[in-house]
N, C-alpha and C positions, 0 to 999 in steps of 0.2 A: 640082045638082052635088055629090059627095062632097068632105067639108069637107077631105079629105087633098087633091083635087086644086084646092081653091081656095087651099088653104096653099101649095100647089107651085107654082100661079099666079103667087101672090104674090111668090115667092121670086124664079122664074123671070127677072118682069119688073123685080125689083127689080137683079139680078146683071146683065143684058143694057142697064140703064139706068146703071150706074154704073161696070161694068167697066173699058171702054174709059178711065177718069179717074183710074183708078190703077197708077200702074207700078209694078214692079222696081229697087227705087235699089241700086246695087253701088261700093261705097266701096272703097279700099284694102284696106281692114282688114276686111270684113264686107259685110251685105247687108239688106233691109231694102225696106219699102214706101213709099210717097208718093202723094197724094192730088191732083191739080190742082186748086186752088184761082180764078184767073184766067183768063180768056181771053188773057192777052199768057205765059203760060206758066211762070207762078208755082206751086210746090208743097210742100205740106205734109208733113211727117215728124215724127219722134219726135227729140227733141236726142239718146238715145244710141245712136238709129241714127247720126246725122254725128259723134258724136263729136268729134274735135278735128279731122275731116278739112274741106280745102277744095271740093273738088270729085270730081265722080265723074257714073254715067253711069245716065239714066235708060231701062228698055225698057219698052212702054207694050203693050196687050193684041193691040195689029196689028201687031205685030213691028219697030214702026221706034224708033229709036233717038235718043237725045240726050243729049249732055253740058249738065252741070250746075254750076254754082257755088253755095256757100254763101253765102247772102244773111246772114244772122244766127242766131244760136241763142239759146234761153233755156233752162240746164239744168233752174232751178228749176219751170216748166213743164211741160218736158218735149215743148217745142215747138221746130223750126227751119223757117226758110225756104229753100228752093234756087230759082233761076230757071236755067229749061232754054235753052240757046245756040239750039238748034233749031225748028222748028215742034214744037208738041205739043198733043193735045186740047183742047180747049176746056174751060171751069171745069165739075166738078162739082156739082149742087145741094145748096146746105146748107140744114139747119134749124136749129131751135132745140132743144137739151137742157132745156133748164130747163121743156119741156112734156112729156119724156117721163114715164110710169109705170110701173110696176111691172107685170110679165105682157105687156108690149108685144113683139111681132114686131120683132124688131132681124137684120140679115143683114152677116156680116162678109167682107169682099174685100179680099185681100191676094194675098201670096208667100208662104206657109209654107215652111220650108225647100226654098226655092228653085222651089217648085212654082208657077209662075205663074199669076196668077187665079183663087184658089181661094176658093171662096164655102163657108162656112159659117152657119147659122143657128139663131138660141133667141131667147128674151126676157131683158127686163132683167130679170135679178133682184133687185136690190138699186140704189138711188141714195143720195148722199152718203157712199159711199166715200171716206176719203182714203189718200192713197198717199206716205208720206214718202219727198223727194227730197233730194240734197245736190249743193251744186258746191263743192268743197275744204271750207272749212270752213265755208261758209255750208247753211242746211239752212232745208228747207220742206214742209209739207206739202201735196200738190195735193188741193185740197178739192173736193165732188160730184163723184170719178169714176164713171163708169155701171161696173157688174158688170153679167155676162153670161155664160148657157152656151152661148155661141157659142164653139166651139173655135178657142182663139189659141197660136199657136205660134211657134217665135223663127223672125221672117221675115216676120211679120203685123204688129211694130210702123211707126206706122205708115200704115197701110191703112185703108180708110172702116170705120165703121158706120153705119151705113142704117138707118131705119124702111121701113115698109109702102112709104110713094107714095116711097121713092128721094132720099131725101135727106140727106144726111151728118151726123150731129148729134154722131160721136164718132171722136177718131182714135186707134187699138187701141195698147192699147201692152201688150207681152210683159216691163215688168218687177217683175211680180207671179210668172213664173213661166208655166209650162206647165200645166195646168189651172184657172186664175185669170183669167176675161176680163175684161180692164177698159180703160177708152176715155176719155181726156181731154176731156171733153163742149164741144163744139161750140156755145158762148152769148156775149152781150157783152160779158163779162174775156177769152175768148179770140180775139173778134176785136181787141180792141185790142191786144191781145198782139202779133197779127200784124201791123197798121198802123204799129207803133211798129218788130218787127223789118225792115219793110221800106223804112224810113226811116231808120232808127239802126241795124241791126245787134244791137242789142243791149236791156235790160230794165232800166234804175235803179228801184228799189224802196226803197219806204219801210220800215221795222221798228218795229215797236209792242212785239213781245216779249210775245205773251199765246199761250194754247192753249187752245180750248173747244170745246164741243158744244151741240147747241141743246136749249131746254127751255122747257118751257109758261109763259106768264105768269099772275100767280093772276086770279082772273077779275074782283077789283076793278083789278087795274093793266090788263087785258086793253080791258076796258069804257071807261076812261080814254085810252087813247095809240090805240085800236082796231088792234092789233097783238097774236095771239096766242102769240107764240115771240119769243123773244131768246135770246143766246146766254150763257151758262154758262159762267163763267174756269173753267178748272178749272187754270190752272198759268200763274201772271205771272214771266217772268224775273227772277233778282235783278239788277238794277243796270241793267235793261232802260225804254225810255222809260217802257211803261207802270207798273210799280213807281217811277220817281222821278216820275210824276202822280198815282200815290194811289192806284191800281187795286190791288184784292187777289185772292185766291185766292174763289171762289164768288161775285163778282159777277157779277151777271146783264145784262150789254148790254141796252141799250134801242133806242140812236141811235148814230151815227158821223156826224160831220159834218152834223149832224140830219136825217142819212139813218135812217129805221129799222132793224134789223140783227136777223134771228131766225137766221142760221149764219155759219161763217166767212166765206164767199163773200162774204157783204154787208160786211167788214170788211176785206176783202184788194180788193176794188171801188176805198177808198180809199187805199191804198198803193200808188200808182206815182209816179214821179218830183215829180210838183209837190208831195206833200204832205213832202216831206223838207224836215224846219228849219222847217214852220211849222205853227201852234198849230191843234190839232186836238179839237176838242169833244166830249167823251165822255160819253153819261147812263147812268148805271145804276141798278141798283136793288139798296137794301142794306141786310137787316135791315127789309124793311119800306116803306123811305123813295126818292128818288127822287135820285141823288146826279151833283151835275155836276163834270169833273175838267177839264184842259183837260192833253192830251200834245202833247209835240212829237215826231213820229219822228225817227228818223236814217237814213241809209242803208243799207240790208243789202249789206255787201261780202263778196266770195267771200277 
């Protein structure tokens, strides 16, 4: 077979596998994609597609129709949930992001400006993107988003991304901008994201007040903890929890909750609700030496 029609193959069945699972969301104010998630008719979106809205009307790829209610949003995510009144498709397949790589076959399925079902495709380019968010005055960075030259446009956030066998590992989101694809990755921080919106409505989060990037461990501490990455402070809030536990500017993460910790992700894993107000264990490495602090978060209010 020519490698262009096994790529088209691909494509093909990937689009005719997933279509049908994402509608057309149309708000008050705007428009925008959504993913079915559930078989009882629960679906996925982007928080600034629903904006401050409550409800609005989902069209799905067979032309039928159903209103929707706002289950919960999390802006700092960049996630909400809507449950459709109506019958609607059945759940979509998801996978896991945290196994995707670099040059992967990724295919994106959305509404781009109002164009319904419109399938795009490229590979990842790039993973651990972050994408700084804010809700009023509270602000976050969403850590490992997928990049992608799958062409995304305002009307695709949102909307699946798919590997090769058909399975959702990222939902698109357009606010990087018109030639900038990027996909809020589809792993175990974001389902619970989703189990918690669908229960509460909403996302308490803890605050530690640190900003970093991951970096190699030297290969005697490597050899030692058998972990080859931790993460790298490059910037501790002043007056932020972790600056009144001792945390400084170039410490190197080791451990969180003597969880080990090589990127943000592993670090933002431990900040959601229970860990606020209580004493939270932090190793690092500093100067050399192997340095234990204990912080307590507080809560990140908007």
């Amino acid at each position: 077979m020519d490698p262009l029609d096994a790529y088209s193959q691909a494509v093909i069945a990937v689009a005719k596998s997933v279509t049908p699972h994402v509608a057309s969301v149309r708000m008050r104010r705007g428009t925008g994609s959504a993913v079915v998630f559930t078989d009882d008719g629960y679906l996925l979106t982007n928080a600034h597609v629903v904006g401050g809205g409550q409800a609005g009307t989902a069209v799905f790829a067979d032309g039928s129709e159903s209103p929707f209610t706002v289950v919960g949003t999390d802006p700092l995510a960049d996630l909400a949930v809507l449950k459709a009144s109506a019958d609607a498709p059945g759940a979509a397949k998801f996978g896991d992001a945290d196994s995707l790589q670099v040059g992967q076959l990724v295919i994106a399925v959305g509404n781009p400006l109002g164009l319904a079902g419109s399938v795009t495709a490229g590979v990842v380019s790039a993973l651990g993107r972050a994408v700084p968010v804010s809700n009023g005055r509270a602000g976050r960075v969403i850590e490992d988003v997928i990049q992608t030259d799958a062409a995304l446009n305002p009307g695709n956030s949102g909307g699946a991304l798919a590997n090769s066998a058909g399975e959702v590992v990222g939902i698109n989101t357009a606010l990087a901008g018109i030639g900038l694809g990027l996909a809020i990755p589809m792993n175990s921080t974001t389902e619970r994201i989703l189990s918690t919106l669908m229960i509460e409505g909403r996302v308490r989060r803890a605050y530690l007040g640190v900003v970093g990037a991951p970096a190699p461990l030297p290969d005697d501490v490597a050899a030692r903890t058998g972990q080859n990455a931790g993460l790298r402070l490059v910037h501790v809030v002043p007056g932020g929890p972790a600056e009144r536990a001792g945390l400084r500017d170039g410490d190197l993460v080791l451990s969180v909750a003597r969880t080990p910790v090589s990127d943000a992700q592993g670090i933002q894993r431990q900040l959601f609700a229970e860990a606020i107000g209580l004493p939270l264990p932090v190793t690092v490495l500093r100067n050399g030496a192997m340095v234990d602090v204990i912080a307590t978060p507080t809560e990140l209010s908007s």
